[in-house]
C-alpha positions as CSV (number, residue, x, y, z in Angstrom):
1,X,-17.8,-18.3,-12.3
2,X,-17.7,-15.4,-9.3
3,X,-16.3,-17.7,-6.5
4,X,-13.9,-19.3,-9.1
5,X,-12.2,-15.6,-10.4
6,X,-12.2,-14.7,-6.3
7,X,-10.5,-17.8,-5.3
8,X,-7.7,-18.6,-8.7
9,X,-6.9,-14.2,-9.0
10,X,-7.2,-12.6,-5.5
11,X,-5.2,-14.8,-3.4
12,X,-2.3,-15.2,-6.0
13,X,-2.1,-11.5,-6.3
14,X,-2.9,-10.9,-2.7
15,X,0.3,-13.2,-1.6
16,X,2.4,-12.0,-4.1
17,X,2.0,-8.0,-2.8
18,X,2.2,-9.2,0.4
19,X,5.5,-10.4,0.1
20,X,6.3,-7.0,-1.8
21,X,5.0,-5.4,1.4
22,X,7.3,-7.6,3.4
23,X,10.1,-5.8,2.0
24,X,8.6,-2.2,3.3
25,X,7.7,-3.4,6.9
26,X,10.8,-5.3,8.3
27,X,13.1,-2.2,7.8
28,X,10.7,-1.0,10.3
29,X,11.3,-3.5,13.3
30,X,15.2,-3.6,11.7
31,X,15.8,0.0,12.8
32,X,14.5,-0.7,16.4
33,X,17.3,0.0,18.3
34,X,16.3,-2.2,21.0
35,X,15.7,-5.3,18.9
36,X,18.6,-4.9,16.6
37,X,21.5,-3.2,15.7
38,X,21.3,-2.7,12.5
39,X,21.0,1.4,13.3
40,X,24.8,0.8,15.0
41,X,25.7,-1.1,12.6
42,X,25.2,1.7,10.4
43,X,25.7,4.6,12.3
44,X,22.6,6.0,12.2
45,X,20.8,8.5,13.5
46,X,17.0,9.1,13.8
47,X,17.6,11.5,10.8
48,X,18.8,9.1,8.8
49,X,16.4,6.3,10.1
50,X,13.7,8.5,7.9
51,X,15.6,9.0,5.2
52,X,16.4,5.4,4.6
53,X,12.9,4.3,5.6
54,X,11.9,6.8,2.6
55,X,14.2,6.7,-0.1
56,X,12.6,3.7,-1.2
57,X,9.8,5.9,-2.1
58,X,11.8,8.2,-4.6
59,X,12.6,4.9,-6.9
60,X,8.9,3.9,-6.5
61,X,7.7,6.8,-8.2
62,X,10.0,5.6,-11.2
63,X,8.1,2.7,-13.3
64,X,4.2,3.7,-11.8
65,X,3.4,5.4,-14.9
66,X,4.9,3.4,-17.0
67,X,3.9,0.1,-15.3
68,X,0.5,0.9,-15.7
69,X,1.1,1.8,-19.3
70,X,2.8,-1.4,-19.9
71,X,-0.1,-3.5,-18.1
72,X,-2.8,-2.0,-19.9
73,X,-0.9,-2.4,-23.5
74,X,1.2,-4.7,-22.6
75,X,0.3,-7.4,-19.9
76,X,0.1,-6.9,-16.6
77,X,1.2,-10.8,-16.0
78,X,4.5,-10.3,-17.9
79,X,5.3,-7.5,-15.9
80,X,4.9,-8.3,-12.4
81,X,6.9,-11.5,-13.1
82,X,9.7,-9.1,-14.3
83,X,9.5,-7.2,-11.4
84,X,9.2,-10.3,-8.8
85,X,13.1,-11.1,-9.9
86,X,14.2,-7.7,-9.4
87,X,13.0,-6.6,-6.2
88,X,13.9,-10.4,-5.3
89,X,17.5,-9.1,-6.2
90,X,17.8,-6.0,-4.5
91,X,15.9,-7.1,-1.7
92,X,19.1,-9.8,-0.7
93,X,21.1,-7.1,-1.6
94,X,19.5,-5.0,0.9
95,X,20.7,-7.9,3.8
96,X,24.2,-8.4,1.9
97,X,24.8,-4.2,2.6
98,X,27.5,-3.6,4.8
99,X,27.6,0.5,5.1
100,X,24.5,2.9,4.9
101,X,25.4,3.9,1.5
102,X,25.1,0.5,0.2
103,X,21.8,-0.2,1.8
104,X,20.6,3.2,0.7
105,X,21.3,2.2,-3.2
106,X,19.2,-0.8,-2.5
107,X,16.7,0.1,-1.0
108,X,16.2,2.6,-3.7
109,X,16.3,0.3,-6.3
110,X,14.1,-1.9,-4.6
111,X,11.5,0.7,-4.8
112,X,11.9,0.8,-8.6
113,X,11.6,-2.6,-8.8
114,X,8.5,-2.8,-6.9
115,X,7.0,0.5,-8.3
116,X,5.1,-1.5,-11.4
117,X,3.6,-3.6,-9.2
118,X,0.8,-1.8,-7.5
119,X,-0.9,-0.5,-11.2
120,X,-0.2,-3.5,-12.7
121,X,-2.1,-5.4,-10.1
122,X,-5.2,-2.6,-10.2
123,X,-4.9,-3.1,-14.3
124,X,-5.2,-6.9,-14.3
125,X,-8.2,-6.5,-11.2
126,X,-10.0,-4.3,-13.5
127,X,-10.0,-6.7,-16.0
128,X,-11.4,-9.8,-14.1
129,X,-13.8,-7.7,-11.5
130,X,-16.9,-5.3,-12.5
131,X,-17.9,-2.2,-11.3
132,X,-20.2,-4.2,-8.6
133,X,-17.4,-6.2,-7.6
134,X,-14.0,-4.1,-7.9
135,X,-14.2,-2.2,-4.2
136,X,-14.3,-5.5,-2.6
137,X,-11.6,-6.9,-5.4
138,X,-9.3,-4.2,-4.3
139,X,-9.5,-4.7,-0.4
140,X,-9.0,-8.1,-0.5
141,X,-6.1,-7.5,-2.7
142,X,-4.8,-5.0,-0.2
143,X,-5.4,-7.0,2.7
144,X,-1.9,-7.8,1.8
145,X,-0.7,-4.8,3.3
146,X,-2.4,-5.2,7.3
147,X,-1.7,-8.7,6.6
148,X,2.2,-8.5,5.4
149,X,2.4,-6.9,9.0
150,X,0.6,-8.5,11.3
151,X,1.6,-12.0,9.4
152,X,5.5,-10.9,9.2
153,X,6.1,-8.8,12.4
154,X,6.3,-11.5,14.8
155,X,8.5,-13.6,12.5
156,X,10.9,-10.8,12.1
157,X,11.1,-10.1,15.6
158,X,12.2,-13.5,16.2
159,X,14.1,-13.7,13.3
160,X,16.5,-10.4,14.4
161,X,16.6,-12.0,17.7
162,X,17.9,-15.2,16.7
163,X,20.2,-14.4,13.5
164,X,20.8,-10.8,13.0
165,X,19.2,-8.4,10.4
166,X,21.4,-9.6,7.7
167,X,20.4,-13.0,7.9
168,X,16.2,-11.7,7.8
169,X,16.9,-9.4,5.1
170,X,18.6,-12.1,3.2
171,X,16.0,-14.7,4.5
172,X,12.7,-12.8,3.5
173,X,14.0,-11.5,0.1
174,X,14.2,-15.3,-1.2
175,X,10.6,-14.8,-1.0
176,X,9.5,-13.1,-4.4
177,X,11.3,-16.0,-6.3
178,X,9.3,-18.7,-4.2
179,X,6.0,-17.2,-5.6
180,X,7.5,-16.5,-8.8
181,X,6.8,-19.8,-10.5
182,X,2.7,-19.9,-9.0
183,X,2.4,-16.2,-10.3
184,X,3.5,-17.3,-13.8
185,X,1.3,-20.3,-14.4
186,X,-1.7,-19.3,-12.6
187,X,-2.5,-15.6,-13.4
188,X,-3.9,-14.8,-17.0
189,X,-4.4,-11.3,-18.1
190,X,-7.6,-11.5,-19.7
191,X,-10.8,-14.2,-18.8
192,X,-10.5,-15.4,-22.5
193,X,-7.0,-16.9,-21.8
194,X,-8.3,-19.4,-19.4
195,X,-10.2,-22.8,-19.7
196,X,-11.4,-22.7,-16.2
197,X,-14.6,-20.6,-16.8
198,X,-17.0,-21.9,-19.7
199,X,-17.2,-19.6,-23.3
200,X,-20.9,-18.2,-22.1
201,X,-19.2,-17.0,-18.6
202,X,-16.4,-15.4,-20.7
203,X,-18.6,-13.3,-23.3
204,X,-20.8,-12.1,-20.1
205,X,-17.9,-10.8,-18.1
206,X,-16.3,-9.2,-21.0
207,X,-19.1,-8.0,-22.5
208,X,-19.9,-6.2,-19.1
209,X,-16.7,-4.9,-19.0
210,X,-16.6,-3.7,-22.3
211,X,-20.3,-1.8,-21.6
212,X,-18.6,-0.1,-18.3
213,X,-15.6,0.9,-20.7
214,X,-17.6,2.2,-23.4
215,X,-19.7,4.7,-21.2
216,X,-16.6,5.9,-19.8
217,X,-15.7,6.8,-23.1
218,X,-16.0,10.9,-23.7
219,X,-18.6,11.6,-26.7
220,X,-16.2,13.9,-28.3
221,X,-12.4,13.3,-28.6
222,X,-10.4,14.6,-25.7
223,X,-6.2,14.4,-25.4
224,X,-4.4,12.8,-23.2
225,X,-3.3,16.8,-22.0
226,X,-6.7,17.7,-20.9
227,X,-7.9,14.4,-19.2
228,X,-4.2,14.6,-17.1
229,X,-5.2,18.0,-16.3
230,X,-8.1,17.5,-15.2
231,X,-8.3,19.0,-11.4
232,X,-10.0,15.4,-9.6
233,X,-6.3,14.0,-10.6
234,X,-4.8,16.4,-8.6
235,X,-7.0,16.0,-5.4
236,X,-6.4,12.4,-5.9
237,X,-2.5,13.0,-5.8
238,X,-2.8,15.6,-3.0
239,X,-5.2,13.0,-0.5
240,X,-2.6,10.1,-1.2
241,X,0.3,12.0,-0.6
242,X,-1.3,12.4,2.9
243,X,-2.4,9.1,3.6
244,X,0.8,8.1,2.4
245,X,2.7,10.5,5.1
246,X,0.4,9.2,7.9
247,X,0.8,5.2,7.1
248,X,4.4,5.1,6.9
249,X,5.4,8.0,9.7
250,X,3.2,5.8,11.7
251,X,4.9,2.9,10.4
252,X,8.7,3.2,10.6
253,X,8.2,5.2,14.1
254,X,5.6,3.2,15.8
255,X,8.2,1.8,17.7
256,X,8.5,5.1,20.0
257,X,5.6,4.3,22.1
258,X,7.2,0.9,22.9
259,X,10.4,1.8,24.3
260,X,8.9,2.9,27.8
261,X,7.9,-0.9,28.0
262,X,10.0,-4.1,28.7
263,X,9.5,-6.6,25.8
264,X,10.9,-9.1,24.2
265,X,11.8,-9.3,20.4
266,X,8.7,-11.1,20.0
267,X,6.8,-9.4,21.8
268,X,7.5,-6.4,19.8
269,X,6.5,-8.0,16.8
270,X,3.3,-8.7,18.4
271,X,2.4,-5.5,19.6
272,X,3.6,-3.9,16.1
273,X,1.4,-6.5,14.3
274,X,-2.1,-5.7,16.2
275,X,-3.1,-2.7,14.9
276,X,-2.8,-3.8,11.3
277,X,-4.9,-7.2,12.2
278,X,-7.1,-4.9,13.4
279,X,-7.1,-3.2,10.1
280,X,-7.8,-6.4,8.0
281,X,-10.8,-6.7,9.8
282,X,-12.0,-2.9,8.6
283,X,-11.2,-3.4,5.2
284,X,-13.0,-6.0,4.8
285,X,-16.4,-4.5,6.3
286,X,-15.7,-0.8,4.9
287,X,-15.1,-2.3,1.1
288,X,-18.2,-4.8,1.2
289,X,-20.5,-2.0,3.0
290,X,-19.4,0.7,-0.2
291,X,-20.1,-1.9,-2.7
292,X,-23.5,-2.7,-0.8
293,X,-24.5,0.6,-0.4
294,X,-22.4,2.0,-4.4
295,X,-20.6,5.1,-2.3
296,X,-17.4,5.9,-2.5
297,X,-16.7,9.6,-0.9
298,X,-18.4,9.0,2.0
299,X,-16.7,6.0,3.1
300,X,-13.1,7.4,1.9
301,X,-14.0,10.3,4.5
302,X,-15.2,8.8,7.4
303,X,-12.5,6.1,7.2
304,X,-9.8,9.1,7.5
305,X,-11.5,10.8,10.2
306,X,-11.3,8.1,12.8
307,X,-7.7,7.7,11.8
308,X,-6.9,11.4,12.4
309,X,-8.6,11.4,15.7
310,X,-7.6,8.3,16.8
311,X,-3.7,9.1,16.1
312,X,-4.5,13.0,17.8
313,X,-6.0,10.8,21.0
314,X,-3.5,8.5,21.2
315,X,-0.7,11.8,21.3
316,X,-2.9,12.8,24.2
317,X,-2.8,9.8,26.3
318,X,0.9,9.1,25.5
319,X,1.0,8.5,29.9
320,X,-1.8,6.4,29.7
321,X,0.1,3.4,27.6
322,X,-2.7,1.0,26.8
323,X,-5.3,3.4,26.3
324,X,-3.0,5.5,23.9
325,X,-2.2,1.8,22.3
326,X,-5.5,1.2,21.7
327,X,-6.4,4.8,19.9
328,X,-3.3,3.5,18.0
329,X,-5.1,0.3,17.1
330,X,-7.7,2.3,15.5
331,X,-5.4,5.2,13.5
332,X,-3.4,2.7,11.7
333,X,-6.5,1.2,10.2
334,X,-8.2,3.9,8.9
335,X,-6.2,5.0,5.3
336,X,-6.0,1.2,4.9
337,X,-9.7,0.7,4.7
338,X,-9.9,4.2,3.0
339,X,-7.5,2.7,-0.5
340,X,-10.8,0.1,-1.3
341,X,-13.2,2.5,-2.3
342,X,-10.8,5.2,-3.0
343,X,-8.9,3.1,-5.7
344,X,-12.6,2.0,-6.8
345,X,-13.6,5.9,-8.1
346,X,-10.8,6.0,-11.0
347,X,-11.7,2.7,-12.8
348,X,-15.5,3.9,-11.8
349,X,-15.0,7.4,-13.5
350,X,-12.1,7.6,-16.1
351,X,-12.3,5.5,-19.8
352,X,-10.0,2.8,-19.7
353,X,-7.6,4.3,-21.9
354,X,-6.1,6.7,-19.0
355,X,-7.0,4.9,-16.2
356,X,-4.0,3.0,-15.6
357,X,-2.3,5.8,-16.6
358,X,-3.7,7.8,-14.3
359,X,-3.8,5.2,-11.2
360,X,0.3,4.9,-11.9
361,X,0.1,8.9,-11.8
362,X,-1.8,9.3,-8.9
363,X,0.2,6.4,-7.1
364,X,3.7,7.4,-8.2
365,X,3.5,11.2,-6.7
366,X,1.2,9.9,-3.7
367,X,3.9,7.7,-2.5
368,X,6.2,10.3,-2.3
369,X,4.7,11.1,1.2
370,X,6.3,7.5,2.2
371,X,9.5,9.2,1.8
372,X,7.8,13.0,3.3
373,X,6.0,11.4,6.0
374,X,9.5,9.2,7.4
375,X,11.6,12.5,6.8
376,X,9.3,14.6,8.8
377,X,9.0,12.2,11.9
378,X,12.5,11.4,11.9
379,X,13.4,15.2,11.6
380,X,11.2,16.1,14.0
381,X,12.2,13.2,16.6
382,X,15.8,14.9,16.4
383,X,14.9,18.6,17.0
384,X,12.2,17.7,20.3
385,X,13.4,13.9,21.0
386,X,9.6,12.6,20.8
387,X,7.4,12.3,18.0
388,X,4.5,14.2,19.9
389,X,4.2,17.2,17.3
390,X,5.6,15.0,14.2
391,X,2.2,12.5,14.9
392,X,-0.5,15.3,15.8
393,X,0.7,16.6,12.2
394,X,0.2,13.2,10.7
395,X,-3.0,13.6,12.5
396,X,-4.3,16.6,11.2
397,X,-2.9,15.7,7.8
398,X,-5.4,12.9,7.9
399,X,-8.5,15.2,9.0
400,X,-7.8,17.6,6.2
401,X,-8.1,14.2,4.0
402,X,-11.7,14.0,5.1
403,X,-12.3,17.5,3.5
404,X,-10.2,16.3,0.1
405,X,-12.8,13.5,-0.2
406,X,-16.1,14.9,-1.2
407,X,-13.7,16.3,-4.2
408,X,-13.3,12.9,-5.0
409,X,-15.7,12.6,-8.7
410,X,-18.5,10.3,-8.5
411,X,-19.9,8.0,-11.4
412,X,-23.0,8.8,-13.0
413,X,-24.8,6.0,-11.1
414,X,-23.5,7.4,-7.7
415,X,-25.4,10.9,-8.9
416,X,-28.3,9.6,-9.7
C-alpha cells in the first residue's frame, strides 16, 4: 500500500504544482532585459519589474482561506481542477497582454486562481500520509518548486530566444489544461474512494488518521476565535512572510549577478536553474532526516541559517563571480528545504478542523512577502543601482527566521 499511495498521489500533485510554479518562474527570465524585451516592450522600469513580479501575490492571498475551507469540507479534487482552468486562462492571457496594465490585471488574477491550490494540495496530502510519513509527503510535493525551475529555465531561455515572450507565455500556459484530464481521473480525495488498495489497507490508514485527528482534538470546546488567536499562528505568518521575501527577491533579481557575464539565452537558463537543482537535492535529505529523526524546529532553523549566510557571503564576494555563484547555489536552497518540516508542525499540532484553515491563513498573509520581498529589491535597485543592500536584507531577514523557529509548537511526541 505505501509505495502504491507515493507513486499514484505524489507525482500527479507534484506535476500539477509544478506547472503552477511554471507560471511564477518564467516572468523571472521574461524581465531579463538581456534575454528579452518584454521590460521595453512595456516600458518598465526596475520599479515596476517588482511590482509586477509581486502583484501576483496580492490575488494569492484571495482564495487561501477559503480554499482550504473548501478542501477540507468540500474536496480538495474538485477544487484544484477548478482552479487548473483558470490560472490556465489567465496565464495565456498573461502572453496575449499588450500594455503593463493588461499584464498587471493578469497576472493578479492568476494569483487568485492559483491561491487554492497550495492548501488544497496540503489538505488532500494530509489525508493520504501519516504523521510518520507527511514531512517527506510534503517535500516531495514541493520538489515542484526547485524542480519547475531548474526543469523550465533552460526551456524558457530558449524559448524567448527563439519566439518572443508572447509566444512562451502563451506556450507554457496551455500547460494546466494538459494535466487537467490526468488530475481528474487519477486523484481521489479520500483512500476509501479508490479500488487500488485492498478494504484492510483502507480501514488501517484511516483508522490511523482518525487516531492522530482525535488527539489533536482539545478536551474541552474551544472557538474558532481563540484557536486563530493563538500566538504560534502568528509566528508561523511572521517566519513565512520572510522566507517568502528572501525566495522571490532572490528570484525575480537573480538575474543581477549575471549581467557582468556574456551568455547566451540558454546559458542563462542554465545558470538560473542550478541553484534550485541544487535545492531538490536538500529537500529531499532535510525532509527524510526530520522524519527519521521526528524534529521539526531544529531542521526549519538550521535550513534558514545557511541560507542567510550563504546569500550575506555571496553579497561579499560579488568580485569574485563563481565563488559568490556558488554561496548563491547554497541561499536559494535553504527556505525550500525549510517548507517540509515547517508545513509538517500544523497538521502535527492543530485538530483537523482548523488546520486547513489555518495552513490557507498562514500561507495567504506569508505570501505577501512575494509581493514585499520583489518591491523591496526592485525599489532598492533604483535608489543605489545594485541589489547589494536589498540582498544582505533578505539575508538577515532569513537569520532572524532561525530565531522565529524554536517558537515554532512541537507535538506531544516531539516533547517527550
Amino acid at each position: 500500500m505505501t509505495q502504491k499511495r507515493w507513486l499514484r498521489i505524489i507525482p500527479v500533485a507534484l506535476i500539477m504544482y509544478t506547472i503552477s510554479y511554471i507560471d511564477r518562474t518564467n516572468i523571472s527570465l521574461a524581465l531579463n532585459p538581456k534575454i528579452s524585451s518584454m521590460m521595453k516592450d512595456l516600458f518598465m522600469d526596475d520599479e515596476m519589474k517588482g511590482r509586477l513580479g509581486g502583484i501576483f501575490f496580492i490575488g494569492y492571498v484571495l482564495m487561501q482561506v477559503p480554499g482550504g475551507y473548501l478542501a477540507s469540507h468540500w474536496s480538495a479534487r474538485k477544487l484544484v481542477s477548478l482552479c487548473l482552468i483558470a490560472w490556465g486562462i489567465f496565464a495565456i492571457g498573461c502572453g496575449m497582454s499588450q500594455t503593463f496594465r493588461q499584464f498587471e490585471v493578469m497576472r493578479f488574477f492568476l494569483g487568485v486562481a492559483e491561491s487554492a491550490v497550495f492548501p488544497a494540495t496540503l489538505v488532500l496530502l494530509a489525508n493520504w500520509f501519516n504523521k510518520s510519513e507527511r514531512a517527506r509527503a510534503n517535500s516531495y510535493w514541493l520538489l515542484c518548486q526547485p524542480l519547475a525551475v531548474a526543469g523550465s529555465a533552460p526551456i524558457t531561455g530558449w524559448l524567448l530566444g527563439t519566439c518572443g515572450w508572447h509566444q512562451m507565455l502563451i506556450l507554457e500556459g496551455i500547460l494546466p489544461f494538459v494535466w487537467l484530464p490526468l488530475w481528474w481521473f487519477i486523484i481521489r480525495d479520500q483512500p476509501r474512494e479508490v479500488k487500488w488498495i485492498s478494504a484492510e489497507e483502507k480501514n488501517q490508514l484511516e483508522t490511523a488518521l482518525k487516531n492522530e485527528a482525535n488527539d489533536l482534538e482539545p478536551a474541552q470546546k474551544i472557538s474558532w476565535f481563540q484557536r486563530l488567536s493563538h500566538p504560534a499562528i502568528f509566528v508561523m505568518v511572521a517566519l513565512y512572510f520572510l522566507h517568502n521575501c528572501a525566495v522571490y527577491g532572490c528570484m525575480t533579481f537573480f538575474d543581477e549577478g549575471l549581467k557582468g557575464q556574456h551568455f547566451t539565452g540558454l546559458q542563462y537558463g542554465l545558470l538560473f536553474a542550478m541553484p534550485y537543482a541544487v535545492t531538490a537535492v536538500i529537500m529531499v535529505l532535510v525532509s527524510r532526516h526530520s522524519d527519521k529523526k521526528n524534529e521539526r524546529r531544529g531542521h526549519v532553523a538550521a535550513m534558514y541559517f545557511m541560507s542567510g549566510t550563504s546569500l550575506i557571503l555571496s553579497v561579499m564576494l560579488l568580485d569574485h563571480f563563481w565563488i559568490s555563484y556558488a554561496f548563491m547555489c547554497l541561499a536559494i536552497p535553504g527556505p525550500f528545504a525549510a517548507m517540509a518540516p515547517f508545513w509538517a508542525i500544523p497538521s502535527e499540532t492543530l485538530p483537523r478542523s482548523v488546520m486547513a484553515v489555518v495552513m490557507g491563513l498562514v500561507n495567504a498573509f506569508g505570501n505577501l512577502g512575494g509581493y514585499a520581498g520583489q518591491q523591496f529589491v526592485g525599489w532598492m535597485k533604483n535608489e543605489y543601482h545594485n541589489t547589494t543592500i536589498a540582498f544582505n536584507t533578505l539575508g538577515a531577514g532569513m537569520l532572524v527566521c532561525v530565531a522565529l523557529a524554536f517558537l515554532l509548537p512541537q507535538s506531544a511526541r516531539q516533547r517527550n
